[in-house]
N, C-alpha and C positions, 0 to 999 in steps of 0.2 A: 504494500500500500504506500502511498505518499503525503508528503505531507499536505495539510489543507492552514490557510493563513486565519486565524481566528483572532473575531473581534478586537479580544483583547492584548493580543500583538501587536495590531495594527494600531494600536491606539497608544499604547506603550513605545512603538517608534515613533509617532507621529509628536510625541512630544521633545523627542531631536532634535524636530525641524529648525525652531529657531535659536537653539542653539549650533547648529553646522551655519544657520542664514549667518548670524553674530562671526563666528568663523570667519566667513568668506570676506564680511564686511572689514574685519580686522586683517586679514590677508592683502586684502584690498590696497588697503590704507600702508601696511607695513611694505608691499610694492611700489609701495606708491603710484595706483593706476586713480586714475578721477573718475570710476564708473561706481556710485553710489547704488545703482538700483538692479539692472539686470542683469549685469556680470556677479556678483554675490548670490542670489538665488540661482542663476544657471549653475555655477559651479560650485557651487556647495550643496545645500537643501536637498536641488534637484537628484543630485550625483550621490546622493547621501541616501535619496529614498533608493535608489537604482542600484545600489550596491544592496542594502537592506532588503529589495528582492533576494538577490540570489543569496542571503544566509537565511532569509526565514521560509522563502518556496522555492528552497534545493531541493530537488527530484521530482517537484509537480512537471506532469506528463505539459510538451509545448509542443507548436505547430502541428507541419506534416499536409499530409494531403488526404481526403479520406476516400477510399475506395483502393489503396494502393494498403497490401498488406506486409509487406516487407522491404526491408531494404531501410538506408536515413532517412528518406524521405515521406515514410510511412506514417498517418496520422498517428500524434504523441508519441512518437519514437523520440522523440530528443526531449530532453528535462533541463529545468531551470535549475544553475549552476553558479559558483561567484565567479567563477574563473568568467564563464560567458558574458555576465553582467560589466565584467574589466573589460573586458576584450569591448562591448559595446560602445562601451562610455568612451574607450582609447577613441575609438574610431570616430565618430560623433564629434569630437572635443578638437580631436585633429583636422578632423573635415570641415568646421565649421572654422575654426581657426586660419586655415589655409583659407577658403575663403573667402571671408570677414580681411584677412591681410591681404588679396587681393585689390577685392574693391574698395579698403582703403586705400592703395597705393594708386588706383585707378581714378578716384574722386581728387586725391592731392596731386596729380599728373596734371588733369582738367579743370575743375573748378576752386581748388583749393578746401584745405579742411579750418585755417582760421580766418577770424574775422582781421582789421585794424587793429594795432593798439591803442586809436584813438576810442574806438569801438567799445573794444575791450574793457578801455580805463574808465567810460562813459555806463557799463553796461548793458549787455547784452537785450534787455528786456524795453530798454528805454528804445535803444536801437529799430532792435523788428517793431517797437511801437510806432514809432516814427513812421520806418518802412511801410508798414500795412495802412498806417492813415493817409499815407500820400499817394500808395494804391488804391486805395477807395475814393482820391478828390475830396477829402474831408480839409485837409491842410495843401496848399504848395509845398513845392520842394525849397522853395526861394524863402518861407517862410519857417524852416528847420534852422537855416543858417544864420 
């Protein structure tokens, strides 16, 4: 038989959660990356429940195809493992990474990734305010300056 994930497992991991989020957040920070909100839940939380699969449903029957009785490919021939749950997340984390550094590198080619420093020093929010009411014909542009 196999294992089956019960309530109270999942509820007992779940309480993890924001301690791996605080984690990630701190990791963050001590990199020194300036991604406050999606980079910490993607790799931490996330990565954290996905690991937490493969030790609490190792050997629940996965995939396959049904109608085919033998062989890998055979519906729930293959079981959920930690090893598989790494191997995922490798892949996943690298794929998305590679690219994520792509189309960074493709956006800073073309349009650039910063603003001014005038910009910058003024804030960012004051700025696109500006921008957007001068798009809408709310103000001139002759009247920003």
């Amino acid at each position: 038989m196999f294992n089956v994930v019960m309530p109270w497992q999942a509820f007992l991991l779940s309480l993890f959660g924001p301690f791996a989020l605080k984690g990630g957040e701190s990791l963050m920070d001590m990199l020194k990356i300036d991604e406050p909100k999606v980079a910490p839940l993607a790799l931490s939380s996330s990565i954290f429940s996905v690991m937490a699969v493969g030790i609490v449903g190792r050997g629940v029957p996965q995939d396959g195809f049904s109608g085919i009785k033998e062989c890998a490919y055979a519906f729930q021939h293959a079981s959920v493992s930690l090893s598989t749950q790494l191997l995922g997340v490798v892949v996943i984390v690298a794929g998305t990474g590679i690219f994520a550094l792509l189309v960074t590198l493709l956006i800073e080619k073309t349009i650039g990734l910063r603003v001014s420093m005038e910009v910058e020093a003024a804030g960012l929010d004051s700025a696109m305010s500006q921008e957007l009411l001068i798009n809408t014909g709310e103000i001139s542009p002759t009247a920003v300056n």
